[in-house]
C-alpha positions as a Markdown table, in Angstrom:
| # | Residue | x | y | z |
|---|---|---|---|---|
| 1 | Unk | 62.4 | 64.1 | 60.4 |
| 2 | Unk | 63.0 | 60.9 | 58.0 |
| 3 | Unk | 61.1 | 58.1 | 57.2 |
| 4 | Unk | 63.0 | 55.6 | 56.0 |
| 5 | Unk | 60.8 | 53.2 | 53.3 |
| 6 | Unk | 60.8 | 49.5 | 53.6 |
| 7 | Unk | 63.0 | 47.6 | 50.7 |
| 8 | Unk | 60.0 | 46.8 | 48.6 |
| 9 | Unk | 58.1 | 49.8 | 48.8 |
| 10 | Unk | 56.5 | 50.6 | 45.4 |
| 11 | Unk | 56.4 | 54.3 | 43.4 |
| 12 | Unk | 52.6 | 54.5 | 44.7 |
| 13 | Unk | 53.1 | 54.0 | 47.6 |
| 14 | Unk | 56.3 | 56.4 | 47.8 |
| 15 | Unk | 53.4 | 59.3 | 46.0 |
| 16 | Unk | 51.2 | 58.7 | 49.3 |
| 17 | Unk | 53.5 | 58.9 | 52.1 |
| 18 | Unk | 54.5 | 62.4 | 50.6 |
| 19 | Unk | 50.8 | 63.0 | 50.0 |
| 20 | Unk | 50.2 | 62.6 | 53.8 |
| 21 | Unk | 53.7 | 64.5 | 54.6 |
| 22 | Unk | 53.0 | 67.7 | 52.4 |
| 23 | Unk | 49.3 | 67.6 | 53.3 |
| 24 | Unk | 50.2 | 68.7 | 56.9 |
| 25 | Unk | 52.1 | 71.6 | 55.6 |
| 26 | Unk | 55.9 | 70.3 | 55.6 |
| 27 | Unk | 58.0 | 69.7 | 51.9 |
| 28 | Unk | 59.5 | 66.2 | 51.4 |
| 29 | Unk | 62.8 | 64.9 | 49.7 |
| 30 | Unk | 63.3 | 61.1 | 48.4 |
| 31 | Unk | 67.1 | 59.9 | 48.9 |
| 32 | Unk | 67.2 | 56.5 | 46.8 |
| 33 | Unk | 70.1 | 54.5 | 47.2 |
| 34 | Unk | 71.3 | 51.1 | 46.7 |
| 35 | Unk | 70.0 | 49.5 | 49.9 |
| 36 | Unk | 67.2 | 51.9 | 51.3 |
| 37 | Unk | 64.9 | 55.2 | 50.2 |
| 38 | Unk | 64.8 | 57.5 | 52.4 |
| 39 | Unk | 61.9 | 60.3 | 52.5 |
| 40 | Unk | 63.0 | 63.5 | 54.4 |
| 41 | Unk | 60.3 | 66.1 | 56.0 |
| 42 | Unk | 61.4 | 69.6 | 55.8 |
| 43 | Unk | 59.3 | 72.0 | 58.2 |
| 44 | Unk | 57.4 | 72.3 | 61.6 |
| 45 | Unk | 57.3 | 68.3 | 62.4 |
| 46 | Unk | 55.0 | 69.2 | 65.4 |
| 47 | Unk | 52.3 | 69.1 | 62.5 |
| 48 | Unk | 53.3 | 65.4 | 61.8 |
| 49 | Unk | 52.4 | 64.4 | 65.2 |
| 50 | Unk | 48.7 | 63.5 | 64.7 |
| 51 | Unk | 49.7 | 61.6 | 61.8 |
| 52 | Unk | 50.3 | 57.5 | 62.6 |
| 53 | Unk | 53.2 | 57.2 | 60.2 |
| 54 | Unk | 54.1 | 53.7 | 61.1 |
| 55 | Unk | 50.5 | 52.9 | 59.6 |
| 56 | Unk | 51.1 | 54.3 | 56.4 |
| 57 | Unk | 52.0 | 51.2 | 53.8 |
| 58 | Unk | 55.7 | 51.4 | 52.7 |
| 59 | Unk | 57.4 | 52.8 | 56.1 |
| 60 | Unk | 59.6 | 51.1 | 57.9 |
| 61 | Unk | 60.9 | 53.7 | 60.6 |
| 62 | Unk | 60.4 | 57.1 | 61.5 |
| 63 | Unk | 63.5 | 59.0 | 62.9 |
| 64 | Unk | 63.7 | 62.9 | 64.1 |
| 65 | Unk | 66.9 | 64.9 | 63.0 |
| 66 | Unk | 68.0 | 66.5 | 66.0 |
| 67 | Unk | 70.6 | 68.6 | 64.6 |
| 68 | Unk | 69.9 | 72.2 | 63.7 |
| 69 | Unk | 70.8 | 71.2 | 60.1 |
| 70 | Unk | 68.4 | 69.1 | 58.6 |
| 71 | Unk | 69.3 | 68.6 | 55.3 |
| 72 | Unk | 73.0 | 68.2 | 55.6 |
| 73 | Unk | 72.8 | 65.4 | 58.3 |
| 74 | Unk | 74.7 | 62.4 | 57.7 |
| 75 | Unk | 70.7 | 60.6 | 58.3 |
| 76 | Unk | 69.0 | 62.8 | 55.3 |
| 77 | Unk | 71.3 | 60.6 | 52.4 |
| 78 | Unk | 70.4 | 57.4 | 52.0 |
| 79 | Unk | 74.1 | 57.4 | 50.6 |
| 80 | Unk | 77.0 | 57.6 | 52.6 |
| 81 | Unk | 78.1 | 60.8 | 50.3 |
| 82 | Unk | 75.9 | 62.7 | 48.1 |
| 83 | Unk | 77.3 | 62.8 | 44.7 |
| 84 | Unk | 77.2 | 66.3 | 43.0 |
| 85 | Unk | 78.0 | 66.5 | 39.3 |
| 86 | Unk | 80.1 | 69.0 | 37.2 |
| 87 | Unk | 80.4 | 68.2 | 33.9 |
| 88 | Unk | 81.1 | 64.8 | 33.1 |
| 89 | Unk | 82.9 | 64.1 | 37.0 |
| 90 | Unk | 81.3 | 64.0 | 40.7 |
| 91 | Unk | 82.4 | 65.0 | 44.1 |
| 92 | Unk | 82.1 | 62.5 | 46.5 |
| 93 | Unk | 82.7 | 59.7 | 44.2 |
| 94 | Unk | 85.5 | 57.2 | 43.8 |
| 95 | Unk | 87.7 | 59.9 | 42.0 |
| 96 | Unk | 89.5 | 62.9 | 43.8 |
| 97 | Unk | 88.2 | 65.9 | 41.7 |
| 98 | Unk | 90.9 | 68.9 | 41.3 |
| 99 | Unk | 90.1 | 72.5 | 40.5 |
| 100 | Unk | 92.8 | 74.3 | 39.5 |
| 101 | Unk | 93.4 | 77.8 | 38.2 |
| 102 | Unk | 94.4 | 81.1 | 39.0 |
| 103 | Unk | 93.0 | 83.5 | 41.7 |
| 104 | Unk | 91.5 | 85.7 | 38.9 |
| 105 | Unk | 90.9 | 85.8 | 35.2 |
| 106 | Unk | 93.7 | 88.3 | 33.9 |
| 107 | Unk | 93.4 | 87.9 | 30.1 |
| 108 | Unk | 91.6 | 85.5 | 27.7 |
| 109 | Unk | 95.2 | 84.1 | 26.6 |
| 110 | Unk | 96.4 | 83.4 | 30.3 |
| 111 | Unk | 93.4 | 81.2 | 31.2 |
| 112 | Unk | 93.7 | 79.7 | 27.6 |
| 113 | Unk | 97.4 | 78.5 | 28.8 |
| 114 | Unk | 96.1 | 77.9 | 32.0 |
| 115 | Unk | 93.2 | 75.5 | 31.3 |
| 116 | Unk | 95.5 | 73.8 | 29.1 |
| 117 | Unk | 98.1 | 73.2 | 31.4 |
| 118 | Unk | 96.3 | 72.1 | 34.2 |
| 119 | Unk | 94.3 | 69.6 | 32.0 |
| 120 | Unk | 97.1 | 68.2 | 31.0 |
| 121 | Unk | 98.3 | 67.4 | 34.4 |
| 122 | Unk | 94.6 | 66.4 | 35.6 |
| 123 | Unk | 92.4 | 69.0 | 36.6 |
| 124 | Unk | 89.0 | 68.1 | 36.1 |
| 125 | Unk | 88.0 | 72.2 | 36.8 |
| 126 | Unk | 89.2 | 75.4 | 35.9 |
| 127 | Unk | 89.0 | 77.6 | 38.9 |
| 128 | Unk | 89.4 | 81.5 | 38.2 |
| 129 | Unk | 88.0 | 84.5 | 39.6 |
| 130 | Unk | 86.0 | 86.9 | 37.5 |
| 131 | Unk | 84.5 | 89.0 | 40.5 |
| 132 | Unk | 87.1 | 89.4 | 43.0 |
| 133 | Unk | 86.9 | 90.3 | 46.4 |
| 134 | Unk | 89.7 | 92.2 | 48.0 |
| 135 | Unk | 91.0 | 93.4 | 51.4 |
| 136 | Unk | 91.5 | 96.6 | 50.0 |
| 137 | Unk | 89.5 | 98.6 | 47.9 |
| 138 | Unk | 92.7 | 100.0 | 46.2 |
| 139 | Unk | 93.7 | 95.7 | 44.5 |
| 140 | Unk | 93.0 | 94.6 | 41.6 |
| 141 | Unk | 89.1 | 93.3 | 41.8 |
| 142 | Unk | 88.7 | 91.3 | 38.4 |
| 143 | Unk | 87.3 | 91.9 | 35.1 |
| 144 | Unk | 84.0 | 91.2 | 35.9 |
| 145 | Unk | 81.8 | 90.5 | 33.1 |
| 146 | Unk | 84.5 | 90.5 | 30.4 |
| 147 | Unk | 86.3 | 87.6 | 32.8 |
| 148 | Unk | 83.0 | 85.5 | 32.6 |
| 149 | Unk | 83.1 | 85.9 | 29.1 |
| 150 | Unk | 86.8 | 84.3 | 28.9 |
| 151 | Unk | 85.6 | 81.6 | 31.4 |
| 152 | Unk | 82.9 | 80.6 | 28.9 |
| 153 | Unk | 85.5 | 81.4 | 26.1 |
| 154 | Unk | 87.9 | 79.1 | 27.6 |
| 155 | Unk | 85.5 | 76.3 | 28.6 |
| 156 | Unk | 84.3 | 75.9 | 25.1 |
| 157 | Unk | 88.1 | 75.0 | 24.2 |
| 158 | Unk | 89.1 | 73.0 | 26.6 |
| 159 | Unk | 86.4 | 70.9 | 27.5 |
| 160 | Unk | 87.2 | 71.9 | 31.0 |
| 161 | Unk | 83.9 | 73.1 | 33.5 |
| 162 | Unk | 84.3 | 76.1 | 35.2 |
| 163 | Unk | 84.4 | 77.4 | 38.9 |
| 164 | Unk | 84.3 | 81.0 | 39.7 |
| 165 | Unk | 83.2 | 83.2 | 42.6 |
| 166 | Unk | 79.4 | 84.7 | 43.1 |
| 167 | Unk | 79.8 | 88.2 | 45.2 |
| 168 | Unk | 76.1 | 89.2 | 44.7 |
| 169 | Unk | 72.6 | 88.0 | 44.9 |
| 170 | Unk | 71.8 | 90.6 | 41.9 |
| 171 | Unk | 74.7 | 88.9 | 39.9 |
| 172 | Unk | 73.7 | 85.0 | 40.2 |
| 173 | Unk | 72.1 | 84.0 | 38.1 |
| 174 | Unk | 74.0 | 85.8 | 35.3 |
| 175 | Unk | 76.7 | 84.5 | 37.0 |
| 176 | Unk | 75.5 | 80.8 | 36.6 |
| 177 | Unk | 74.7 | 81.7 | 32.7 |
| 178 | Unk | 78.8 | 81.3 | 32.1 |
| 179 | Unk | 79.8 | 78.6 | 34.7 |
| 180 | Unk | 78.9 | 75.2 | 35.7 |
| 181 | Unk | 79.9 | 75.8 | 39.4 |
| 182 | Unk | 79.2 | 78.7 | 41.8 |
| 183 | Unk | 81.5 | 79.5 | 44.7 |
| 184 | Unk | 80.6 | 81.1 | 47.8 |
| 185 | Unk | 84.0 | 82.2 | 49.3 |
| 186 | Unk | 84.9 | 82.8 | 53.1 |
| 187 | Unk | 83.8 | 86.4 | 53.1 |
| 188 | Unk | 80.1 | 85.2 | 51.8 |
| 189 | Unk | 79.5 | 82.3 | 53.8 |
| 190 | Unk | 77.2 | 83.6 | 56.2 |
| 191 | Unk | 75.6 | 86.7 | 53.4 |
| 192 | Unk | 72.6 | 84.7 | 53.6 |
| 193 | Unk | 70.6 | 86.3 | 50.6 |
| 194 | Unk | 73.1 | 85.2 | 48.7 |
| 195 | Unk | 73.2 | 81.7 | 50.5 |
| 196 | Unk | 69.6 | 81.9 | 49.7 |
| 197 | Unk | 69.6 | 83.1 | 45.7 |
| 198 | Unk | 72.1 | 80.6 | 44.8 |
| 199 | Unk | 69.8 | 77.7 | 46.7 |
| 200 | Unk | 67.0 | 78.5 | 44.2 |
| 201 | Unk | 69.4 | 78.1 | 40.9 |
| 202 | Unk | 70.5 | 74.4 | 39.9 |
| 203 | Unk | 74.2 | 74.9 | 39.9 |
| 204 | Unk | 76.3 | 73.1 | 41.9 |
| 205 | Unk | 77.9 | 75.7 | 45.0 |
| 206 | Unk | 81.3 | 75.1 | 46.1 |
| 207 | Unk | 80.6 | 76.7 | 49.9 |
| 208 | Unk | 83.8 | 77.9 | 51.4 |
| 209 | Unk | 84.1 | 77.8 | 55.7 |
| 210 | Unk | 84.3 | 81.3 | 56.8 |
| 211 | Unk | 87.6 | 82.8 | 58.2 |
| 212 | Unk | 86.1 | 82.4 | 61.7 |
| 213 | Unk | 83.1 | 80.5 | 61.2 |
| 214 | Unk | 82.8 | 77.1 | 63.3 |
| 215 | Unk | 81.8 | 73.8 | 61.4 |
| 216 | Unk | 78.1 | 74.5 | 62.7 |
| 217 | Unk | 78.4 | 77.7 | 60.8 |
| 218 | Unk | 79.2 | 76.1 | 57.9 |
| 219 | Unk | 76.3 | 73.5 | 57.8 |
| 220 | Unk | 74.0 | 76.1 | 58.8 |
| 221 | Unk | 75.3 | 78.0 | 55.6 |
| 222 | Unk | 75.1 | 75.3 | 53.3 |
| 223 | Unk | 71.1 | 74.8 | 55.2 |
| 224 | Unk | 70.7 | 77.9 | 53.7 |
| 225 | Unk | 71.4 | 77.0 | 50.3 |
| 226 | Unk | 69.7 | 73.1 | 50.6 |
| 227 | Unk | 66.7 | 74.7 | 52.0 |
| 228 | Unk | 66.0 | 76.8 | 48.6 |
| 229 | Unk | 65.9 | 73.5 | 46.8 |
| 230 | Unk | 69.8 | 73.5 | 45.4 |
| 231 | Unk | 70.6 | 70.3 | 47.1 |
| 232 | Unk | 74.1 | 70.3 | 45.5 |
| 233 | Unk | 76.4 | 71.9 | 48.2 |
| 234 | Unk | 80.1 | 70.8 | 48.1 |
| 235 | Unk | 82.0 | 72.3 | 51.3 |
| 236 | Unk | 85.8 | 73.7 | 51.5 |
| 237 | Unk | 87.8 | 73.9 | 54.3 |
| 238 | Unk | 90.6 | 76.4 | 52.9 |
| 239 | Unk | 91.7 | 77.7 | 57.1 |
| 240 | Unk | 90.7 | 79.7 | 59.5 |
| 241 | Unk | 92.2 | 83.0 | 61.5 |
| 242 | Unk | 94.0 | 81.8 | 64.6 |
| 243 | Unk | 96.6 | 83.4 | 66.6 |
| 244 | Unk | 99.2 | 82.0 | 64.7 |
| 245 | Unk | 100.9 | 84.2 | 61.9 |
| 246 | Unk | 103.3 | 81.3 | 60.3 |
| 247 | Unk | 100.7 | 81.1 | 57.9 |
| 248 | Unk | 97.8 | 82.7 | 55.9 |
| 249 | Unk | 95.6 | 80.6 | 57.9 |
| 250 | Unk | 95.3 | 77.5 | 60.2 |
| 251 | Unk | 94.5 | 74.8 | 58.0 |
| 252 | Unk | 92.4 | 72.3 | 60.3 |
| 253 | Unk | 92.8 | 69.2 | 58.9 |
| 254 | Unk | 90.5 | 67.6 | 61.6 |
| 255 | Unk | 87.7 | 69.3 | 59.9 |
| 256 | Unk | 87.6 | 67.0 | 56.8 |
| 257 | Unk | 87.2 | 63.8 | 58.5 |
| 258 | Unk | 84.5 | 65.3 | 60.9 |
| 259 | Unk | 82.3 | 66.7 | 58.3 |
| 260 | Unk | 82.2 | 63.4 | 56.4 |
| 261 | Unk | 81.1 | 62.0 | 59.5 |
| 262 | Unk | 78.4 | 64.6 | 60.4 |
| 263 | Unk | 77.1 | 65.5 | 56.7 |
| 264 | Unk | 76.7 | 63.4 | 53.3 |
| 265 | Unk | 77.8 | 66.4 | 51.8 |
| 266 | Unk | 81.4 | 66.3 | 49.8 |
| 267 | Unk | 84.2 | 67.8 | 51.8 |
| 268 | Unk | 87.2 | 69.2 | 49.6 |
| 269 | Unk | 90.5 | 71.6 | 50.6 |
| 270 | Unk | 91.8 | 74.7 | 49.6 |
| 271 | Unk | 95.4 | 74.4 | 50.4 |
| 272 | Unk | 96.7 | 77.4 | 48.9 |
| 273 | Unk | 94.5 | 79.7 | 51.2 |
| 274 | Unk | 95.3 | 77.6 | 54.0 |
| 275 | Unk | 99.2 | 77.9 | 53.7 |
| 276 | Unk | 99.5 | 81.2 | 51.6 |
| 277 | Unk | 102.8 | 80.1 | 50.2 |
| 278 | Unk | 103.2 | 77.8 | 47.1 |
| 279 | Unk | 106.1 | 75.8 | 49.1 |
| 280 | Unk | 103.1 | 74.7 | 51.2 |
| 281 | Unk | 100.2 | 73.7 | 49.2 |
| 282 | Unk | 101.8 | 70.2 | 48.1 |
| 283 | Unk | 102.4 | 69.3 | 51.8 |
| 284 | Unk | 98.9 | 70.3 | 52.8 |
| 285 | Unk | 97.0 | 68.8 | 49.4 |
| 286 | Unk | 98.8 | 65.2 | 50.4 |
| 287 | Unk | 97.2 | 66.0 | 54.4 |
| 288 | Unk | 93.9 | 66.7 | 52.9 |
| 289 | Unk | 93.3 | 63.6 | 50.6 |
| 290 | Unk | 95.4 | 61.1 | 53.2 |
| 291 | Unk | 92.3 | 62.8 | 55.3 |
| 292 | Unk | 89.5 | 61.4 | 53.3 |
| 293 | Unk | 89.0 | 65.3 | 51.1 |
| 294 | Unk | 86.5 | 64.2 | 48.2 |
| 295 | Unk | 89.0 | 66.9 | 46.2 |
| 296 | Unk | 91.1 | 69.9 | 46.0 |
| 297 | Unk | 90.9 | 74.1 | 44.9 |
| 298 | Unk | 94.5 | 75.0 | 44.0 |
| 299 | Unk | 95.7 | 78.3 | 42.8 |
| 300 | Unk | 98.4 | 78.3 | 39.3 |
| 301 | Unk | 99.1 | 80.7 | 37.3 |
| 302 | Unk | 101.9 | 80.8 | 34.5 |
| 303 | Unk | 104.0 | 83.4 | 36.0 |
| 304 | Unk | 103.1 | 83.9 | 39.8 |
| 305 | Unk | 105.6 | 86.5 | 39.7 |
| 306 | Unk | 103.1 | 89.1 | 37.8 |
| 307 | Unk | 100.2 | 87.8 | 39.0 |
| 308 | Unk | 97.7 | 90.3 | 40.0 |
| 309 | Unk | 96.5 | 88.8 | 42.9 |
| 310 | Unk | 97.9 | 85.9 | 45.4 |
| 311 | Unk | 100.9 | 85.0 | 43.4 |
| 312 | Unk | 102.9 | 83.7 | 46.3 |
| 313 | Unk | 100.7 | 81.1 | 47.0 |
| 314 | Unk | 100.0 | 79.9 | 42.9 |
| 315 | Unk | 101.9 | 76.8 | 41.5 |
| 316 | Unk | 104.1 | 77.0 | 38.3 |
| 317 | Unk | 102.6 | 74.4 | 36.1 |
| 318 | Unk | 105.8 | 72.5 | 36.6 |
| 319 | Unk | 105.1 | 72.6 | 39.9 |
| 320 | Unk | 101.6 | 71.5 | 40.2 |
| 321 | Unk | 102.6 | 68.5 | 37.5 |
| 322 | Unk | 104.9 | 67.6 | 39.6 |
| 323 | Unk | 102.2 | 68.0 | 43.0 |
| 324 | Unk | 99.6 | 66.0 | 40.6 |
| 325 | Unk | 102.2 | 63.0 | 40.3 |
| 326 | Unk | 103.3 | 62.7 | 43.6 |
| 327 | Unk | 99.5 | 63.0 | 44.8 |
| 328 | Unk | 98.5 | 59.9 | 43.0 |
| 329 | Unk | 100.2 | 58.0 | 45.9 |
| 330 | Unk | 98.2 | 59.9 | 48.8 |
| 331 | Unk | 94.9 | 59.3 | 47.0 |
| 332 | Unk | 95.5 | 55.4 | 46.6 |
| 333 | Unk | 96.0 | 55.1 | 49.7 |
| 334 | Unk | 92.9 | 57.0 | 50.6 |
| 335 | Unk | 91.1 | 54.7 | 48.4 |
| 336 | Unk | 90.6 | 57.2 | 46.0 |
| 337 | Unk | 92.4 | 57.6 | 42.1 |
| 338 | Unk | 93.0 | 60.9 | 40.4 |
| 339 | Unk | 91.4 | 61.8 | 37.4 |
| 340 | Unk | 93.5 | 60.7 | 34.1 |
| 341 | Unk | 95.0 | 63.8 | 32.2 |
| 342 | Unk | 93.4 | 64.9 | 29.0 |
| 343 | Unk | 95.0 | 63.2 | 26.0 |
| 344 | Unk | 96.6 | 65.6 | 23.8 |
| 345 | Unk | 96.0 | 68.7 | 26.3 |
């Protein structure tokens, strides 16, 4: 349920319509934004019933969320898009955000000339995977803690905030001690005691759809993570397993435009995981943000060639310069910019 405030409601009166709201056994969240405040009730609204809430000075309306996820419902924001901040930048702001990095952290001095690189061309993230998880137990499956300590190494000279992968519940929160994001990738998205550790540390989680989960799946997962109290949920569509076997996956671009019409949450793409070849991710980036994606996860690496893992899908920095540039266009026209490059990086 919501209750949406009237336009001159005043902070004490705000304090007593959660009062009444928590009293009865249900938890409450105040959405301010510029035009209304909106209170939402999170729990068994049957126990609301007795309760004349139109009475209460300060509401306006009273609405019941029908959809099985509360919190991520379009009605919960009193926003259009939540804005969730990384560093100095937000998703779902007037800027397209861009992670960029390589699939995993191979050395200190490759993510140096990474973060560097992809500053320069204007990433606002560097993505790179410290705990990996692989098809095969026999690949390559990070360096683990030593990789978070580059990440942190590497953040502290370039200015650039980090991204990387959370595999564990037990690793979490010293997994949020190095980065400023936490990703949940498509193997994770429904290992709900992760879902649910993450939800109760305040780091943004960049929530990646499952392989074969539906988009209910996907708001359901990112319930799981909202409902802890970590209200800063960005979702990925990066593909899903289809019959076809052109590509890695099936990249459906349908899914961007429907989520920011059924959630306030950001929406951003993973186009290299969606294609699987570097020949693609350009193609599908310029789809994505013509589609409305609040930003973008792209693999590059300096040598794709010897990369240990997913080097036919990562950009040469040339390349993703060049991808950067041509973007620009795309995000205009979306009526989005593209974050500046660093000066000097």
């Amino acid at each position: 349920m919501i209750i949406v405030a009237r336009k001159d409601v005043t902070a004490d009166q705000l304090d007593h319509i959660r009062e009444r709201v928590e009293a009865a056994g249900l938890r409450t969240h105040v959405s301010r934004g510029e035009t209304r405040t909106i209170i939402g009730c999170i729990g068994d609204e049957a126990r609301l019933a007795h309760i004349p809430m139109l009475s209460i000075p300060g509401v306006r309306s009273v609405h019941p969320i029908m959809r099985p996820y509360k919190l991520a419902a379009r009605d919960f924001s009193a926003d259009r898009t939540t804005k969730v901040q990384v560093g100095d930048h937000a998703f779902g702001g007037a800027a397209c955000l861009v992670a960029a990095g390589p699939c995993s952290v191979e050395s200190q001095e490759m993510m140096l000339q990474t973060g560097r690189a992809v500053a320069g061309a204007g990433a606002t993230l560097l993505r790179g995977g410290a705990f990996k998880p692989r098809t095969s137990p026999y690949s390559f499956d990070g360096l683990k803690d030593e990789g978070l300590r580059i990440l942190s190494k590497v953040r502290s000279e370039t200015g650039l905030p980090v991204v990387t992968e959370v595999l564990d519940p037990r690793h979490a929160e010293r997994v949020a001690g190095h980065v400023d994001m936490l990703q949940i990738g498509t193997r994770n998205m429904q290992n709900f005691a992760l879902l649910k550790e993450v939800g109760q540390l305040q780091r943004p989680v960049l929530l990646k759809r499952g392989m074969a989960a539906s988009l209910k799946d996907l708001l359901l997962a990112a319930e799981y993570v909202m409902s802890r109290g970590n209200m800063q949920v960005v979702l990925c569509e990066r593909g899903i397993r289809t019959f076809g076997a052109e590509t890695r996956n099936t990249f459906d671009l349908a899914a961007i435009p429907w989520l920011k019409l059924e959630t306030h949450l950001p929406v951003v793409a993973d186009p290299s995981h969606a294609g699987g070849r570097r020949d693609l991710v350009a193609p599908i980036s310029f789809a994505a943000v013509a589609a409305g994606a609040d930003g973008l996860v792209v693999e590059v690496h300096p040598d794709p060639e010897t990369a240990l893992s997913d080097g036919e899908q990562s950009l040469t920095f040339a390349e993703f310069n060049g991808m950067m540039s041509d973007l620009k266009a795309f995000a205009e026209a979306a009526g989005r910019t593209l974050h500046r490059p660093q000066a000097g990086a």
